[in-house]
C-alpha positions as CSV (number, residue, x, y, z in Angstrom):
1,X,105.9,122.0,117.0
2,X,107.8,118.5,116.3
3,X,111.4,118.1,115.1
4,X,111.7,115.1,113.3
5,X,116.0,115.1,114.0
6,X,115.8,112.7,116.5
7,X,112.9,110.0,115.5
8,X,113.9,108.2,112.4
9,X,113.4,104.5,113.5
10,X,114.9,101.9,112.8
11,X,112.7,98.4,112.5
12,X,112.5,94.8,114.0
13,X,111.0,91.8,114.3
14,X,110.0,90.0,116.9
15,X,108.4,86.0,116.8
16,X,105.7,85.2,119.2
17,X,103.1,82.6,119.1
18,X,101.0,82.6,116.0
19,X,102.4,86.2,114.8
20,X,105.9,87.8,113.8
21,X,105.4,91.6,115.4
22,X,107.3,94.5,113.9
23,X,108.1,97.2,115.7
24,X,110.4,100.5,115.6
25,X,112.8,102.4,117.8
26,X,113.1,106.2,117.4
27,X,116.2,106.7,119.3
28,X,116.0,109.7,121.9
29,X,118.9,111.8,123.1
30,X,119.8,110.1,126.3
31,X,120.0,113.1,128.8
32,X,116.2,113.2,129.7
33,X,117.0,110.1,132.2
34,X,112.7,109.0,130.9
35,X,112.0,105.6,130.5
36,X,111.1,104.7,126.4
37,X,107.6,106.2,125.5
38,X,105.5,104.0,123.9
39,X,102.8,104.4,121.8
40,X,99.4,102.2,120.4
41,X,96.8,101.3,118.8
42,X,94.5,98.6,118.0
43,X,94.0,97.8,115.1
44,X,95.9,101.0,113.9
45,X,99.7,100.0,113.7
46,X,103.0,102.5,114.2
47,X,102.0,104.7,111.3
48,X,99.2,106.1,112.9
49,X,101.7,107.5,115.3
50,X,104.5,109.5,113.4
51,X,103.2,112.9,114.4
52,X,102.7,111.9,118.0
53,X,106.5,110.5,118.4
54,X,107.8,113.9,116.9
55,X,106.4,115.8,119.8
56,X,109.0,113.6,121.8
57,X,112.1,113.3,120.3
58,X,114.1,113.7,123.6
59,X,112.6,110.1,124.5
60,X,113.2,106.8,123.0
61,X,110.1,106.3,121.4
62,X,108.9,102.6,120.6
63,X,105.8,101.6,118.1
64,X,104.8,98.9,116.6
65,X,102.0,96.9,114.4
66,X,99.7,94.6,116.0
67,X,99.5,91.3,114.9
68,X,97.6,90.9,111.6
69,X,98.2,94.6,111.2
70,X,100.4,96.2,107.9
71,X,104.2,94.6,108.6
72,X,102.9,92.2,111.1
73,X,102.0,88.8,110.2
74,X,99.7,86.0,111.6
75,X,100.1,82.6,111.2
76,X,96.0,82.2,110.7
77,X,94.6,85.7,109.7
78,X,91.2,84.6,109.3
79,X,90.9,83.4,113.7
80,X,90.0,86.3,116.1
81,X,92.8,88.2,118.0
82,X,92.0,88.7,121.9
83,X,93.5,91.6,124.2
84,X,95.6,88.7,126.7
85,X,97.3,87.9,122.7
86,X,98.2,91.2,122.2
87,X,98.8,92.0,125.5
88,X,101.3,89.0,125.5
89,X,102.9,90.8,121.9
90,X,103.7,94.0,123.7
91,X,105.1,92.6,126.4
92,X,107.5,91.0,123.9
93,X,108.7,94.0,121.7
94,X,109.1,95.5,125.4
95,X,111.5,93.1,126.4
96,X,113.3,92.8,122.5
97,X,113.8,96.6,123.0
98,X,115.3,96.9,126.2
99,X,112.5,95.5,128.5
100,X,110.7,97.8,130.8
101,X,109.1,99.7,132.5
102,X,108.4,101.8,130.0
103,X,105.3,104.9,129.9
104,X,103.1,103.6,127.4
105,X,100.0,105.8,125.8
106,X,97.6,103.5,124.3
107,X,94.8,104.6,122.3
108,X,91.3,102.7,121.2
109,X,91.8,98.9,121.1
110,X,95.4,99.2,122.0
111,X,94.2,101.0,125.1
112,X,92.5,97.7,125.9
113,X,95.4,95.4,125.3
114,X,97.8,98.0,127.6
115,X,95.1,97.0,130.5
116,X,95.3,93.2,129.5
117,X,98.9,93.9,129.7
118,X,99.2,95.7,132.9
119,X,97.3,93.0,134.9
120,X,99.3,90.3,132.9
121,X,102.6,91.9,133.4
122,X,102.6,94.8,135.9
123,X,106.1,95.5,135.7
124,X,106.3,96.6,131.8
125,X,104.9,100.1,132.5
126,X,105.9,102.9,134.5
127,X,102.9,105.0,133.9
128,X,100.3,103.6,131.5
129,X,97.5,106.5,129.6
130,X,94.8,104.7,128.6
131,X,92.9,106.8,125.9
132,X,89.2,106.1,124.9
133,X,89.2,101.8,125.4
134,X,86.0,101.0,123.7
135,X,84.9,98.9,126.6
136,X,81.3,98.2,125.5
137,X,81.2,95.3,128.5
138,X,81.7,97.6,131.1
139,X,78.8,100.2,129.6
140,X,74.9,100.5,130.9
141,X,74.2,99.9,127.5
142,X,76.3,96.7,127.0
143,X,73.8,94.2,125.6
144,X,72.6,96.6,122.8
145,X,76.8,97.3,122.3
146,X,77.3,93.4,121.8
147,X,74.3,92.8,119.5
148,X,75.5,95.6,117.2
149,X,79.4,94.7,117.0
150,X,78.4,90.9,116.8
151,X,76.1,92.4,114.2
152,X,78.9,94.4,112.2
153,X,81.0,91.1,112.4
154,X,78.0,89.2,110.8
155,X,77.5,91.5,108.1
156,X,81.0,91.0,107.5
157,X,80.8,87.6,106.7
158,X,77.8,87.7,105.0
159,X,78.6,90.7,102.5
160,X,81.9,91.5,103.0
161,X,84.0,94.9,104.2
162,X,81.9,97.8,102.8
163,X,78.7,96.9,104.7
164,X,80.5,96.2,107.7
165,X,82.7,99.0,107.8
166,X,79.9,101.6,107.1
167,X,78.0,99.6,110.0
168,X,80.9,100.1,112.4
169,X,81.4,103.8,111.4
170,X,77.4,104.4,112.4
171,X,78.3,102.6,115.7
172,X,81.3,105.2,116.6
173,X,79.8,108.1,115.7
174,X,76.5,107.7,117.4
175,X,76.4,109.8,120.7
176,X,74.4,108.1,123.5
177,X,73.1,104.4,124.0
178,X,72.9,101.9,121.1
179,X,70.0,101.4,119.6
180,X,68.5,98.2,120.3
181,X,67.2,97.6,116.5
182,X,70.5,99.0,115.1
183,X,71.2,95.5,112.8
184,X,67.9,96.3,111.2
185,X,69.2,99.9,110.7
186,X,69.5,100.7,107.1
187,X,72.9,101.2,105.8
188,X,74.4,102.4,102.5
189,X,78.2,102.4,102.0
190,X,78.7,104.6,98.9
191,X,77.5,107.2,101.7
192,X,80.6,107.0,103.0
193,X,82.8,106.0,100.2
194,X,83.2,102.1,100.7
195,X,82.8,99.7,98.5
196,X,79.2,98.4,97.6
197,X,81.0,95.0,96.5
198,X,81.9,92.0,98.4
199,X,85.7,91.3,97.0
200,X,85.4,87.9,98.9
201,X,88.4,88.9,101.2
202,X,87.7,88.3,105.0
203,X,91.0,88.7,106.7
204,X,90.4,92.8,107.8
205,X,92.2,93.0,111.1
206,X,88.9,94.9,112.7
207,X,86.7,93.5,111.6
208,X,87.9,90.0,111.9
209,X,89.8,90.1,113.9
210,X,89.4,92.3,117.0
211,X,85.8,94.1,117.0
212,X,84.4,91.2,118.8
213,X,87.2,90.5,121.4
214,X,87.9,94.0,121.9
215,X,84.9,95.5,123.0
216,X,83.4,92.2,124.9
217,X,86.4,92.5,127.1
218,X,86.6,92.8,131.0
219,X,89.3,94.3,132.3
220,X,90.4,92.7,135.6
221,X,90.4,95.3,137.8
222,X,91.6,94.0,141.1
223,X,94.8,92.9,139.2
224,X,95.0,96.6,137.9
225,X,94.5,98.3,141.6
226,X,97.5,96.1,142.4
227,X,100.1,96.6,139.8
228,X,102.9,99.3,140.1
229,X,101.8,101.0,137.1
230,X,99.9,104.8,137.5
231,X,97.4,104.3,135.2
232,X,95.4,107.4,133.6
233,X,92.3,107.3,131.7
234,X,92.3,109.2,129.1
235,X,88.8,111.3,126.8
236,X,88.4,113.2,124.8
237,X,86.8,116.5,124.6
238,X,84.8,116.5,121.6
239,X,83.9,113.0,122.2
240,X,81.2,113.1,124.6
241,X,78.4,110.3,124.3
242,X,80.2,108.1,121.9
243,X,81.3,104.8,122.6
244,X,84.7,104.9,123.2
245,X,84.5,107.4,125.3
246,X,81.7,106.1,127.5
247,X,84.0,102.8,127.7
248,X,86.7,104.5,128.9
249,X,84.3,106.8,131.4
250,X,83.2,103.3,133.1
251,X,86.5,102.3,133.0
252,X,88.0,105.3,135.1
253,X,84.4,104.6,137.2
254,X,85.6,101.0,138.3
255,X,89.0,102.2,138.9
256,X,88.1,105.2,141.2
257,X,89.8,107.4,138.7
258,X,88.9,110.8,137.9
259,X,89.1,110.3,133.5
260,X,91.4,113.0,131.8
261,X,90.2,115.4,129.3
262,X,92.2,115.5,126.2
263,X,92.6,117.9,123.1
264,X,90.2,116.7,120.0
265,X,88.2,113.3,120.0
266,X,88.8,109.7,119.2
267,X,91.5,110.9,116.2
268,X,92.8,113.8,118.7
269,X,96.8,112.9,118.4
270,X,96.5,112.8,114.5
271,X,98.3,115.1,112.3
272,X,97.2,113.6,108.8
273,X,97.9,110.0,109.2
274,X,95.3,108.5,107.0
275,X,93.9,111.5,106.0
276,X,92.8,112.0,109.6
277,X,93.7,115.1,111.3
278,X,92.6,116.0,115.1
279,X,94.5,118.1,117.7
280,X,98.3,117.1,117.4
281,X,99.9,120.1,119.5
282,X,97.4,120.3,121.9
283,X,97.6,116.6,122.6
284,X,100.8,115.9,122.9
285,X,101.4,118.8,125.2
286,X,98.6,117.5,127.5
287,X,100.5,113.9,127.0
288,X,103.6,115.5,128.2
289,X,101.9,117.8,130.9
290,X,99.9,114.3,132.2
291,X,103.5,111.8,131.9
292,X,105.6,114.5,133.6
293,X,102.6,114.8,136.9
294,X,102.8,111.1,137.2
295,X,106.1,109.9,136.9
C-alpha cells in the first residue's frame, strides 16, 4: 500500500541549453542511509509517477518533466529532442538536487535517455532499472520499425496528431515484427477516440519531438560495460512480442544480461495516472525487491 506522509514535493527549476527542466523532491525520512530514487519517463513527465514514489516514501524520491514536456519548456518546441539532450537534462536536475549517484528507474523513452546518460556520465547512478527502452535499432526487425515511426512522424506533419497518434498506438500494441506495409495500413482515429481533425498544432513532445530519436537510437554499449552503474533490464510480463519489450530484450542481449520480469506491461507501475492503471503493488515491490539485490 503507499502512504503519501512523506512524498509531498516541493518543485524547481533548472536552465540547461535550449530547455528550463522542472523537477520535484519528495523528501524521504533520512534513516534508510539509500541514495535518492529517481524516477522517468519519456515523453511522460513526473505525474506519471505519483503512485510509484508513494511506494517509497522512506527515500528521497526525485522526478521531473522532460524538456518540451507539461512544466518544462524548450526554447524551439517544433526541433527534435535526442537521448544525449535529455541525457545531458538529467544529469543536471541530479546535480541541482544534491548530485549523485542516485538509483534511477527509467521507463519507455526515459529508459533510453538513462542509458545515454549512464555512458555520458557514469557516476550519476548507483544502480540504474531500465524498463521496456523501445530500442527499435537494436531489433531483427529494425528497418520495418524505422519506416513505420518515420511513418507516424510523416503523418504527423501531413494531418496532424489524431492520425499520428492512432498510428503510433497500432505500432505498440502489435505483438511480433512490424509489418513491412504498415504506412499503407489503414487507420481511423475516432476508433480510438482521437481527433479526426488537424488543429494545425505540431509541437506534441512524441510525436515531434522524440519518436524518431528515441527509437533510432544506439546505445553504446562498451561505454555501458564500463561504467560503475549495475544496470538492470527491466519487461514486462504481459508484454511479450511488443515493441518495447523486444527493445529492451535486445538490449539485455548486447549487454549479457539476463532481462527482469516485472508486474503488468508497458503501463505496469500505474495506479490511474492518465486514466491508465497497471500493477502498482506488485511493481513496486519487485522495484524494491530488484534495488535492494543490487545495491
Amino acid at each position: 500500500m503507499t502512504d503519501g506522509t512523506l512524498t509531498q514535493p516541493t518543485t524547481q527549476t533548472v536552465v540547461v541549453p535550449g530547455a528550463t527542466v522542472t523537477y520535484d523532491v519528495r523528501p524521504g525520512d533520512g534513516k534508510t542511509g539509500q541514495p535518492p530514487l529517481m524516477l522517468i519517463g519519456s515523453p511522460m513527465g513526473a505525474g506519471g509517477f505519483a503512485t510509484l514514489a508513494g511506494h517509497f516514501a522512506e527515500r528521497t524520491v526525485l522526478t521531473y518533466d522532460p524538456r518540451g514536456v507539461e512544466r518544462s519548456t524548450k526554447d524551439d518546441p517544433s526541433t527534435e529532442s535526442t537521448p544525449e539532450q535529455h541525457a545531458d537534462d538529467i544529469h543536471a536536475v541530479i546535480a541541482a538536487a544534491g548530485g549523485g549517484p542516485v538509483d534511477l528507474f527509467a521507463s519507455s523513452g526515459g529508459a533510453v535517455n538513462a542509458l545515454a546518460l549512464v555512458a555520458r556520465h557514469p557516476d550519476d547512478v548507483r544502480v540504474l532499472v531500465a524498463h521496456e527502452p523501445p530500442l527499435a535499432a537494436l531489433t531483427d526487425d529494425r528497418a520495418a520499425a524505422f519506416a513505420a515511426t518515420e511513418d507516424i512522424r510523416d503523418t504527423y506533419q501531413r494531418d496532424g496528431m489524431g492520425p499520428a497518434m492512432a498510428k503510433f498506438i497500432i505500432l505498440v500494441s502489435h505483438k511480433g515484427d512490424v509489418p513491412a506495409d504498415f504506412a499503407t495500413m489503414p487507420v481511423d482515429p475516432a476508433m480510438f477516440g482521437l481527433p479526426t481533425k488537424d488543429d494545425g498544432s505540431r509541437n506534441d513532445a512524441l510525436l515531434q519531438q522524440n519518436i524518431i530519436t528515441c527509437t533510432h537510437f544506439e546505445p553504446d554499449f562498451d561505454a555501458l560495460r564500463a561504467a560503475p552503474t549495475t544496470i538492470v533490464i527491466a519487461v514486462g510480463e504481459e508484454s511479450a512480442g511488443l515493441l518495447a519489450r523486444r527493445g529492451g530484450e535486445a538490449a539485455a542481449q548486447r549487454l549479457d544480461l539476463s532481462p527482469v520480469i516485472f508486474p503488468g506491461g508497458h503501463d505496469g507501475f500505474l495506479g490511474g495516472e492518465y486514466g491508465q492503471s497497471g500493477k502498482p503493488d506488485g511493481f513496486a515491490a519487485k522495484l524494491r525487491e530488484v534495488l535492494d539485490a543490487k545495491a
